[in-house]
C-alpha positions in Angstrom: 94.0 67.3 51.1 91.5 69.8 49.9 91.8 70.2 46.6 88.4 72.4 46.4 90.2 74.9 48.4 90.3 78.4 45.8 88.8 76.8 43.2 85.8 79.0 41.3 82.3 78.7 42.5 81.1 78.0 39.5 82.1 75.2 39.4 82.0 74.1 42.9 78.5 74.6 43.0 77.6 73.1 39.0 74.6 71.0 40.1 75.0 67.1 39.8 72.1 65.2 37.7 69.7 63.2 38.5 69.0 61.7 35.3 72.9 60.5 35.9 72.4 59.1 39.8 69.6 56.9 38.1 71.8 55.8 34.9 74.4 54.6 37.3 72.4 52.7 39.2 70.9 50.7 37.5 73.6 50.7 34.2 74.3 47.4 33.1 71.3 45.2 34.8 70.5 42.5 33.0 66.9 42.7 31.2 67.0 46.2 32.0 65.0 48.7 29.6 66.4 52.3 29.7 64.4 54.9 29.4 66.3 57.4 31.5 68.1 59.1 28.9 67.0 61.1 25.7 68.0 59.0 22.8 66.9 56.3 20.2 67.4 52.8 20.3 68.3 52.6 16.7 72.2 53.6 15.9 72.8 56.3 13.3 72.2 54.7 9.6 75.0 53.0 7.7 74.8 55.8 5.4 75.8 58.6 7.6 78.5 56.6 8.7 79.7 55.4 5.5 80.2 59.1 4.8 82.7 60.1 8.0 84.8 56.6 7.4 85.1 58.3 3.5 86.3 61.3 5.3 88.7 59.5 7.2 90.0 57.5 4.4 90.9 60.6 2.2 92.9 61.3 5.3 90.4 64.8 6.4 91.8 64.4 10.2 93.7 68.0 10.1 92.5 71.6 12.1 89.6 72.8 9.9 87.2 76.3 10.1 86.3 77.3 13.2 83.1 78.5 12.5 82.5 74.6 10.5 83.4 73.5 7.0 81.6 75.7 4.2 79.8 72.6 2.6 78.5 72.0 6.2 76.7 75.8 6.8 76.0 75.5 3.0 73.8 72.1 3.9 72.3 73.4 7.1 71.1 77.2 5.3 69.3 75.1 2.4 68.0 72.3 5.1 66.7 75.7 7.3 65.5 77.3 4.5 63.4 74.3 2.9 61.8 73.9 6.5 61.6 77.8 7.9 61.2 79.4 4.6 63.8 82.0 6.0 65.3 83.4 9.1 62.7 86.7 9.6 58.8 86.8 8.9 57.8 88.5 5.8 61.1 88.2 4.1 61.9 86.5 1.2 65.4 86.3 1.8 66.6 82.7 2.6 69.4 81.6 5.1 72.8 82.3 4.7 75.5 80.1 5.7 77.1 83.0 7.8 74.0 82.8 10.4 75.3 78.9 11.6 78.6 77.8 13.7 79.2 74.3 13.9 79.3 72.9 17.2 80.0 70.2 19.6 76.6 68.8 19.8 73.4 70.8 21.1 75.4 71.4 24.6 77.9 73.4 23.2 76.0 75.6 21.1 74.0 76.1 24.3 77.0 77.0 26.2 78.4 79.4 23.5 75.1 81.0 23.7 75.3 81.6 27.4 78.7 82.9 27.1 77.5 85.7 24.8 74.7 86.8 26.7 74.9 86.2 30.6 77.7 86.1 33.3 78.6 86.9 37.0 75.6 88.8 38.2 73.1 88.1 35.6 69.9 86.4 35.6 68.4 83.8 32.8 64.3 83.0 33.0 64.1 79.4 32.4 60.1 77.4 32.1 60.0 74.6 34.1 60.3 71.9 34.4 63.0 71.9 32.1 66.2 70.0 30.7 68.7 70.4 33.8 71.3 71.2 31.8 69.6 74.6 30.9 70.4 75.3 34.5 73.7 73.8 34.6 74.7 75.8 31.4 73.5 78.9 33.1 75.2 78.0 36.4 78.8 77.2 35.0 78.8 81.4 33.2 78.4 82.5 36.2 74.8 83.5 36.3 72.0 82.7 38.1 68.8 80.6 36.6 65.4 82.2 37.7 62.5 79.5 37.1 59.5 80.1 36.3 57.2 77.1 37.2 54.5 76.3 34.3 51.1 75.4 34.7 49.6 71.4 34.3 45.9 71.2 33.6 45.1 67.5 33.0 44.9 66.1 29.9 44.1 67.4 26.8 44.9 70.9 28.4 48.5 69.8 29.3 51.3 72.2 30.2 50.8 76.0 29.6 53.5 79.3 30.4 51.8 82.1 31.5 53.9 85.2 30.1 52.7 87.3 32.9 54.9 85.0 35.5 57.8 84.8 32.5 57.4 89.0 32.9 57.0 89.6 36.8 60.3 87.3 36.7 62.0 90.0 35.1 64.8 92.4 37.0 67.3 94.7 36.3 69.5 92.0 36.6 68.0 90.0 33.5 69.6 89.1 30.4 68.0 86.4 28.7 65.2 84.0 28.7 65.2 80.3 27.9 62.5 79.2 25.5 63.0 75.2 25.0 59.7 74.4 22.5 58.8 71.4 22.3 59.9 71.0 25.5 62.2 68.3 27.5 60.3 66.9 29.7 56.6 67.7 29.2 56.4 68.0 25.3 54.7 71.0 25.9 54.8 73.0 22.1 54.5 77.0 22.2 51.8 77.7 20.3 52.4 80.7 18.0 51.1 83.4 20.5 52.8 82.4 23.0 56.2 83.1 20.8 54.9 86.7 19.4 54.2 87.5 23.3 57.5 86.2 24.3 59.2 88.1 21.7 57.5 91.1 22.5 58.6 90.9 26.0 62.0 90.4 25.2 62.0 93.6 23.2 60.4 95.4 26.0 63.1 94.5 28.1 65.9 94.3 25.6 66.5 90.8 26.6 67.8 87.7 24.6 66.3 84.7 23.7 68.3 81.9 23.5 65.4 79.2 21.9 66.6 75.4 22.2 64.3 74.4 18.7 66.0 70.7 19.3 62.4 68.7 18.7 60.9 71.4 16.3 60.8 68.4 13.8 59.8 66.0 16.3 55.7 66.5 16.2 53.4 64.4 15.7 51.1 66.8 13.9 52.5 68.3 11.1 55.6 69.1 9.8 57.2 71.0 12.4 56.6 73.2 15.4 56.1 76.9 15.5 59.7 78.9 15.5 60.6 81.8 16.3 62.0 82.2 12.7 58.3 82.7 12.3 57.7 86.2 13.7 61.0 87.5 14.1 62.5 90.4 12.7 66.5 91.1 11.6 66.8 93.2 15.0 65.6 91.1 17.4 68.0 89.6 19.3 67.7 85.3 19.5 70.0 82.3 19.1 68.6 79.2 18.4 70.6 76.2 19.7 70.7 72.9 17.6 71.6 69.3 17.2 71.7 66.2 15.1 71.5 63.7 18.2 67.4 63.8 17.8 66.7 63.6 14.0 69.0 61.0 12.6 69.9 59.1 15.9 73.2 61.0 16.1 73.4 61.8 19.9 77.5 59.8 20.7 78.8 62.2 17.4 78.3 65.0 18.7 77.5 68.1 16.5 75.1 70.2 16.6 75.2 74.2 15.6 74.4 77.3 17.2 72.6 80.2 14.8 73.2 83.8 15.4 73.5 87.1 13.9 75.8 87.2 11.3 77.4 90.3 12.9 78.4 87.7 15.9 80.6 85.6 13.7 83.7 87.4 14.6 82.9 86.4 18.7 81.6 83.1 18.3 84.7 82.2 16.0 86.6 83.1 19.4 84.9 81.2 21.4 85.1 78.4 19.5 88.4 78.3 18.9 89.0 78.9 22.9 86.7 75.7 23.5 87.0 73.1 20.7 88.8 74.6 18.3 86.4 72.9 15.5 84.5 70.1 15.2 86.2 66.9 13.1 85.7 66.9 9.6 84.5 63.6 9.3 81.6 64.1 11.7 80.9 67.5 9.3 80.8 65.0 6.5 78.4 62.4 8.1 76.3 65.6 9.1 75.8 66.9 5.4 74.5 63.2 4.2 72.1 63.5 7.4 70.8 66.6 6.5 70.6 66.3 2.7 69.4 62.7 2.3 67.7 61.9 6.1 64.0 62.9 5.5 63.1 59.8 5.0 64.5 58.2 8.2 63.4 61.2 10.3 59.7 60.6 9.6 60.4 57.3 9.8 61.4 58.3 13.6 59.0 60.0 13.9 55.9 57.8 13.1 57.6 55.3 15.0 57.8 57.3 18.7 54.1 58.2 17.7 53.1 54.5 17.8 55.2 54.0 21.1 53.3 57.0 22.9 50.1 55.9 22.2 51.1 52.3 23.5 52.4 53.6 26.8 49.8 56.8 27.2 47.2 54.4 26.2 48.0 51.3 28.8 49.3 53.8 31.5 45.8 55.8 31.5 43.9 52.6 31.9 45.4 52.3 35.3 43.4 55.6 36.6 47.0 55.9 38.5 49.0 57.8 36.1 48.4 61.4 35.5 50.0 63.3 32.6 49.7 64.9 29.5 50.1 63.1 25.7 53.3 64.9 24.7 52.6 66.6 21.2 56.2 66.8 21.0 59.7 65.4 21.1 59.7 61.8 23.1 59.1 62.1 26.4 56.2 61.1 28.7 56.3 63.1 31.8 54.1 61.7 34.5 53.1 61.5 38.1 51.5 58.1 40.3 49.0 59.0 42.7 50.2 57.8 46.0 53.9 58.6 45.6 55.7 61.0 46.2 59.5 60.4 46.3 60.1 60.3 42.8 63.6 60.0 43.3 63.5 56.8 45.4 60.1 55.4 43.0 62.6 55.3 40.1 65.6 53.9 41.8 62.8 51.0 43.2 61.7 50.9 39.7 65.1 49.6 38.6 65.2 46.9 41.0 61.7 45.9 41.0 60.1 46.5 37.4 63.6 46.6 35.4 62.6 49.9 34.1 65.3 52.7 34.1 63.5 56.5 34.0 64.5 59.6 35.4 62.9 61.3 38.3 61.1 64.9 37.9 63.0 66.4 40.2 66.0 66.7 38.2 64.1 69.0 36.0 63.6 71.7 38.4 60.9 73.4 40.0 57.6 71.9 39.7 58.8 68.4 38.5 59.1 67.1 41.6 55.9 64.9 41.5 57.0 63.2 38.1 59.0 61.0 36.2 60.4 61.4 33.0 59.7 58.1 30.4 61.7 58.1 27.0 59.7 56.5 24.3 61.8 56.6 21.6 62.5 53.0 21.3 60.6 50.2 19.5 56.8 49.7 19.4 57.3 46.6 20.8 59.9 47.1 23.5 57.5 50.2 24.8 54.5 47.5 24.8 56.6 45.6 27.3 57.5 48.8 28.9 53.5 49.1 29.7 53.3 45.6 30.8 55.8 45.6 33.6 54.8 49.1 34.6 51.0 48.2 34.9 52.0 45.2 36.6 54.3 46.7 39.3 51.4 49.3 40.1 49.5 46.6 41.3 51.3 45.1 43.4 52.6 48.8 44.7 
């Protein structure tokens, strides 16, 4: 029977992931070091947990607030405020709670944010290459994603957007860009013109941005990367999507939060309660000990996937086969071999022959076709063996 038969073609035609062909393939070889997927080896600390099984214990498994426990918005204004300063350049004014709804991890927030701003008809600029679920999110609202290929100079120059392609993408039919900084896959950072000339287009065009900020912590000079929060004023018109997967190793809890207006709250309070109805307390709970007493473990994280880049970019560049760009942000090492060309079957050979699990480029849209993805946010030493078995499969390849 053909159960596909009426069914709506947004979801009929929701693209399927590459990253996920990869994963089950090679899932569960033996002496196999993954590296497809965007997460830490290290589990979330026993203090974070010890704070959700409290939770549980004082029996906190009833409907809560849509929008996310107060003491949870109250944590995540203060954490936002100590790192931003505030939500709009040139104001003293710190974050409220009212500008943050707790969500389902960084996906959701993503996905309310699409459902504010873009449906049947509409079109979303996305950079690429880019996370694929930007253009699943996108797909699934009924919209259409528009790329808009960046450029790759080589290293040091790495991966630039030219905001003149971002601005000839533009139609009638336009309703929001996609601004993921620092990026999955290239660790490209926008500097900060790049976000006052983004901005500025959006206003021209009375566009949103919906900014994915994810890595903003996840640098490896400085503090964090440049925001939006920086230049922005009360009337412009971007949500920022967020998460705790990346910081405190918290990617199987799932919570993140989406930040918006605070006229929005009414909306997104509908939306939430039409797609999760709320977010467990006990995962709110383990999410304020994260925020308030994780510094510590975060720059931990952070030195740590420093020391594993420079392993791999180091051994990789040796080879004079590898061509990329030393991410300056989040974990990723995006990379092309010279003399292939079918990513997609190099990384499914990869798995049999090297026991090395990555992701192929193409699943990040146009212009990653020539590359793989490489996750590096494991162990110094389990990225040094990482290098070994890749050098040593290249020559024999």
């Amino acid at each position: 029977m053909d159960f596909t038969r009426g069914l709506r073609p947004e979801a009929l035609l929701s693209p399927e992931s590459g990253i996920v062909e990869v994963f089950n393939y090679g899932r569960n070889r033996q002496g196999l070091i993954p590296l497809w997927v965007g997460e830490s080896d290290l589990p979330t600390p026993s203090f974070i947990c010890e704070a959700a099984a409290r939770s549980l214990e004082a029996g906190e498994t009833f409907y809560t607030y849509q929008r996310g426990i107060p003491e949870l918005r109250t944590a995540i204004a203060a954490y936002m405020t100590r790192i931003y300063g505030g939500p709009f350049s040139g104001s003293a004014d710190p974050f409220r709670p009212e500008r943050f709804f707790v969500t389902i991890g960084g996906m959701h927030a993503l996905q309310l944010a699409m459902r504010l701003v873009a449906g049947v008809g509409d079109e979303v600029i996305v950079p690429t290459p880019a996370w694929p679920n930007f253009r699943g999110v996108v797909g699934v609202s009924g919209a259409t994603t528009v790329d808009v290929p960046m450029h790759f100079g080589g290293d040091p120059l790495g991966w630039t957007l030219s905001i003149d392609d971002v601005e000839r993408a533009v139609t009638s039919r336009t309703t929001a860009i996609v601004i993921n900084s620092p990026s999955n896959p290239t660790g490209w950072i926008a500097s900060a013109a790049d976000l006052e000339a983004l901005l500025a287009l959006a206003r021209r065009h009375d566009l949103w941005i919906v900014a994915d900020e994810i890595y903003g912590r996840f640098v490896y000079d400085g503090e964090r990367a440049p925001s939006f929060h920086d230049i922005m004023r009360p009337d412009d018109r971007v949500l920022f999507a967020q998460t705790l997967s990346k910081n405190w190793t918290m990617t199987g809890w799932r919570i993140g939060w989406l930040e918006a207006p605070e006229a929005l709250g009414p909306l997104i309070e509908n939306l939430v309660q039409y797609s999760t109805s709320g977010v467990p307390v006990p995962t709110q709970r383990a999410a304020i000990v994260a925020i308030e007493n994780g510094e510590a473990f975060l720059r931990q994280q952070v030195e740590r996937a420093k020391t594993s880049r420079d392993i791999l970019c180091d051994a990789l560049a040796a080879t004079g086969r590898v061509r990329f760009a030393r991410p300056q942000g989040a974990f990723y090492l995006f990379a092309s071999i010279t003399g292939e060309t079918d990513m997609r079957r190099l990384v499914l050979r990869m798995v049999d022959e090297a026991g090395l699990g990555m992701a192929p480029g193409g699943a990040f849209g146009t212009g990653g076709d020539p590359y793989v993805r490489i996750c590096f946010a494991r162990q110094p030493s389990e990225i040094a063996e990482v290098a070994r078995r890749f050098v040593a499969w290249l020559g024999r390849s």
